[in-house]
C-alpha positions in Angstrom: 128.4 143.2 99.3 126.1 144.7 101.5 125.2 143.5 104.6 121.6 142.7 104.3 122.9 140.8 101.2 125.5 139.6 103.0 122.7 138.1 105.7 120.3 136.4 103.0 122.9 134.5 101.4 123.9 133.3 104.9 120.5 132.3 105.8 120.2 131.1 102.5 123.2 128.6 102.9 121.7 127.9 106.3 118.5 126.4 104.7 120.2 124.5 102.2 120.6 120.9 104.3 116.5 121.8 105.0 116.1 121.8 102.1 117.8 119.0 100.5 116.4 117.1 104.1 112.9 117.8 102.9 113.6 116.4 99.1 114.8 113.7 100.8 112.0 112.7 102.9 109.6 113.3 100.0 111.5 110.7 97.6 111.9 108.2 100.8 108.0 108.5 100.7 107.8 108.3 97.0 110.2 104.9 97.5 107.5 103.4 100.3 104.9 104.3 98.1 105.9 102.2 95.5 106.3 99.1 98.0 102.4 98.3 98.4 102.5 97.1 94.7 105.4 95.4 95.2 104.2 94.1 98.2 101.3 92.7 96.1 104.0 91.0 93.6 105.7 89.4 96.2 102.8 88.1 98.3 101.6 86.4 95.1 104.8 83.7 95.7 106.1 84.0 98.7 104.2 83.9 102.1 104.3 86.9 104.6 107.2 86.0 106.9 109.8 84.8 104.0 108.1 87.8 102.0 109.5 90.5 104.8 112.6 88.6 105.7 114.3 88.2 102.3 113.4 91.9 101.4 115.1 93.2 104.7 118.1 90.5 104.6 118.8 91.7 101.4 118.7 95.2 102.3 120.7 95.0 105.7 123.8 93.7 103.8 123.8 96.9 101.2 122.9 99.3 103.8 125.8 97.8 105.8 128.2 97.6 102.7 127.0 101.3 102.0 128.0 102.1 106.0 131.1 100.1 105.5 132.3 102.2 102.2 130.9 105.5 103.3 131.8 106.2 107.0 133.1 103.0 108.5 132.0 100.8 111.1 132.4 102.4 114.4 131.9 100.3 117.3 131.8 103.2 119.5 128.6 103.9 117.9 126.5 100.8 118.3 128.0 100.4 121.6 127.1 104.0 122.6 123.4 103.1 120.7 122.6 99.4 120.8 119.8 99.2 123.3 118.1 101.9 121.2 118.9 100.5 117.7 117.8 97.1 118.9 114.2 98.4 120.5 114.2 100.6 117.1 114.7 97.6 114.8 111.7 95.4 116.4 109.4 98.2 116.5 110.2 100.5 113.0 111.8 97.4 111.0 110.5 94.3 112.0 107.0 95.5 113.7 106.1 97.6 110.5 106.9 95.3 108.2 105.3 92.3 109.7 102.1 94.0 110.7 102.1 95.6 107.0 102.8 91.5 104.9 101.0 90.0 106.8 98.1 92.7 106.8 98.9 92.5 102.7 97.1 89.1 102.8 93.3 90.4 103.2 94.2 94.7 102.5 94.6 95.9 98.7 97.9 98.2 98.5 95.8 101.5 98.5 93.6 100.6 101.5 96.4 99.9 103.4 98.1 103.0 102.1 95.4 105.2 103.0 95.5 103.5 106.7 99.5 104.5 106.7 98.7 107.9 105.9 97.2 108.4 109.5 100.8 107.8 110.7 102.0 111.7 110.3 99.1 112.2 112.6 100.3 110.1 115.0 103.7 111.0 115.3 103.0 114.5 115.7 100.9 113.8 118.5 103.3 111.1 120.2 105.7 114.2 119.4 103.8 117.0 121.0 102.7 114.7 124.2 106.4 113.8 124.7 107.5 117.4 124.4 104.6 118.4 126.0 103.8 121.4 123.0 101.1 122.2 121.4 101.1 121.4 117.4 100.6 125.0 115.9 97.4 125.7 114.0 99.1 125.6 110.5 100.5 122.1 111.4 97.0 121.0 112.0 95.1 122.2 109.6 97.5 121.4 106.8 97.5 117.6 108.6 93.7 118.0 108.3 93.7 118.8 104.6 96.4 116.4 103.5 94.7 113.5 105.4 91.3 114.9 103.2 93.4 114.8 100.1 94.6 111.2 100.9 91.2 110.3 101.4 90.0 111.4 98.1 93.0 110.0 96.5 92.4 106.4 97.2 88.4 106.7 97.9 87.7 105.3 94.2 90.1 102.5 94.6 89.2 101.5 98.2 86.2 100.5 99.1 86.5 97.7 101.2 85.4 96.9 104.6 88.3 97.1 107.6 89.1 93.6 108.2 91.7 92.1 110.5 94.5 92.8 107.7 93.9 96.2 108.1 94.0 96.5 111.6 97.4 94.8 111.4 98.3 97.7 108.8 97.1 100.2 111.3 99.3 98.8 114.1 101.8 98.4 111.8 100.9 102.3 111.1 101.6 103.5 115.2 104.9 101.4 115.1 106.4 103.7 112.4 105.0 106.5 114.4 107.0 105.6 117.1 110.0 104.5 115.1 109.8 108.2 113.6 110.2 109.6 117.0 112.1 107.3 118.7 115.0 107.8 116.2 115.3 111.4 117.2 115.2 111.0 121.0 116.6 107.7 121.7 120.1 107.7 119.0 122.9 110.0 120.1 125.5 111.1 117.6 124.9 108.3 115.0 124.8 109.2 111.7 121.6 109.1 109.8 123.3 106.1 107.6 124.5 104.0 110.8 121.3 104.7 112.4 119.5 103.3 109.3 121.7 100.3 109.0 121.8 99.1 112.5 117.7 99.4 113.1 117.8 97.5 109.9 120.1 95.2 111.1 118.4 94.0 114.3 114.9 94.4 112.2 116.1 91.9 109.7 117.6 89.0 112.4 114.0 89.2 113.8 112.3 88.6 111.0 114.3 86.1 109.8 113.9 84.1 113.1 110.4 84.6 112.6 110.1 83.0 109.3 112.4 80.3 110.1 109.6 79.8 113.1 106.3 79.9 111.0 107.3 78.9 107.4 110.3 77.3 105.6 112.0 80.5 104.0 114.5 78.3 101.9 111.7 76.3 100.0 109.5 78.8 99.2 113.0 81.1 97.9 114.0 78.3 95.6 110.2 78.3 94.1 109.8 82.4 94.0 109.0 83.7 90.5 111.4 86.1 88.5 108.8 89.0 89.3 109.1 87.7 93.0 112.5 88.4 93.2 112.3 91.5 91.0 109.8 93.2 93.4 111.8 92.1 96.4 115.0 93.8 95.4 113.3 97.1 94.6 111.8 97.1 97.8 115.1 95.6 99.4 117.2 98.4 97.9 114.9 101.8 96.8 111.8 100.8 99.3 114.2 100.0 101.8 118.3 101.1 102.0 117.7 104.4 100.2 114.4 105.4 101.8 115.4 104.7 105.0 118.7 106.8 105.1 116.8 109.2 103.4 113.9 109.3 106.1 116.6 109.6 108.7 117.9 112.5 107.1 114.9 114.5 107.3 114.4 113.3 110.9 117.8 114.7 111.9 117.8 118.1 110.2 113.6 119.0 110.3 112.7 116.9 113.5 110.2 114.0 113.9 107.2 115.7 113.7 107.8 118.1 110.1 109.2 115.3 108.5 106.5 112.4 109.5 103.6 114.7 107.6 105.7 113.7 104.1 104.3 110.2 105.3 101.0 111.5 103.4 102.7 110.7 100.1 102.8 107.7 100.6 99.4 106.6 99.2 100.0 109.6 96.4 102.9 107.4 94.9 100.6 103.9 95.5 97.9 105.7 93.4 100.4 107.1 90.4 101.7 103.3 90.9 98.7 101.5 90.3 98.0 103.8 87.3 101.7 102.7 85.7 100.5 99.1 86.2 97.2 100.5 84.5 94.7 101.7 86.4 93.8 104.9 84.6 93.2 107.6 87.9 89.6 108.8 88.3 89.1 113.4 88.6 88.8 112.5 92.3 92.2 111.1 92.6 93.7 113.4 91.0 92.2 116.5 92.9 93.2 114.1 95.6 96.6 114.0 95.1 96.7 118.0 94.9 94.7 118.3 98.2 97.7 116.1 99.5 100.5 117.8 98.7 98.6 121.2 99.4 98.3 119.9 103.0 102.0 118.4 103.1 103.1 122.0 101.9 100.9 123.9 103.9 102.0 121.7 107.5 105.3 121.7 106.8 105.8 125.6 106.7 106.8 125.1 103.0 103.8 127.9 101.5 104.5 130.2 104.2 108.0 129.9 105.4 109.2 132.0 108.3 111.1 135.1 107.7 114.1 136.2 109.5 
């Protein structure tokens, strides 16, 4: 073997966690996408609080059980991490998901995932001021286009005038942002799994106070439909455990800012949803959807990747 064969297949092996990183992040996306439909299911039985709590009580024991089976509970870790996984949990877990339930309850799933799609955005700003950089060109302009694309995507199922539930979903929308961040500047040597479980951990105790507060969780449980609880353990286990661990893993290996512009999917996989629960996709969604991924490509180095 030569040696310039020698180097690609090095550099080759080097880009393979990247790689994998970046599928991962796109399905984590594909995973939240899916939630604003189930989101809809849920809300039709169970109010906002319960709605959040049960999905995220139910996910924080697998994710934990997952931990548990996987790496083992180390102490050391949330010792070494707690402030940070607790101030992660209110704003990424609970903040997000409150803002986006109870935002639910006036916003139809692709409005509010249009408004999530300005979270990449966002995050690459919060990124850049923090590190004080400059976003390069390409990372703008293929922001600029998927944000266009997402746009399109939804613009014949929207349609509806921002209320107070989608302002909710846009706060809900800068929490993530800062989650996104936060988890790559405030965790020290945590795993992407412990660093998933424990924010979800400390997410899901606050938002089970919080329904305990505002609404009688047990009740309303004991009168949830099957579909109820059908929606809430997809979202519990795919929308939540898995996409989680699999957002972190893109955070850790492609950084905050790279990762966050997968975000754009989001609404993608809330249109292809809504089409499997049939609502047939209009030409505009559909060069929508290409416009997005274009621009998620495009920002993410992924059309013209770097050569050695």
């Amino acid at each position: 073997m030569s040696t310039s064969d020698f180097s690609e297949t090095t550099l080759s092996a080097s880009r393979r966690p990247e790689r994998l990183a970046f599928a991962a992040s796109a399905l984590a996306a594909m995973f939240w996408g899916s939630n604003f439909e189930a989101t809809r299911i849920v809300l039709e039985s169970l109010p906002s609080w319960t709605a959040a709590a049960s999905r995220f009580a139910i996910a924080a024991i697998a994710i934990l059980l997952w931990l548990h089976l996987a790496e083992g509970v180390k102490l050391e870790v949330l010792r070494r991490n707690g402030p940070a996984f607790v101030a992660l949990g209110l704003i990424g877990v609970a903040g997000f998901n409150a803002a986006l339930f109870l935002g639910m309850r006036s916003s139809s799933p692709v409005t509010a995932a249009l408004i999530m799609a300005t979270s990449p955005l966002t995050t690459n700003l919060i990124d850049a001021a923090i590190s004080r950089r400059r976003p390069t060109a390409l990372s703008l302009i293929g922001m600029a286009i998927s944000l266009c694309g997402v746009a399109l995507t939804v613009g014949a199922f929207s349609g509806a005038h921002f209320g107070p539930g989608d302002i909710l979903i846009f706060a809900g929308s800068l929490a993530w942002a800062l989650y996104t961040v936060g988890c790559r500047r405030w965790v020290r040597e945590a795993s992407p799994l412990e660093t998933s479980a424990w924010t979800m951990v400390f997410g899901a105790i606050t938002l089970g106070i919080s329904a305990f507060l505002f609404e009688t969780p047990v009740a309303h449980l004991a009168q949830a439909t099957p579909a109820a609880w059908g929606a809430t353990l997809w979202m519990a286990l795919a929308g939540s455990a898995l996409a989680f661990v699999f957002w972190q893993i893109g955070i850790k290996h492609r950084g905050p800012a790279a990762t966050s512009i997968l975000f754009n999917l989001v609404p993608v996989a809330a249109l292809l949803i809504a089409t499997a629960f049939g609502r047939s996709p209009h030409l505009s969604q559909i060069l929508g959807v290409v416009l997005a991924i274009f621009g998620v490509l495009l920002a993410s180095g992924r059309l013209f990747p770097k050569r050695a």
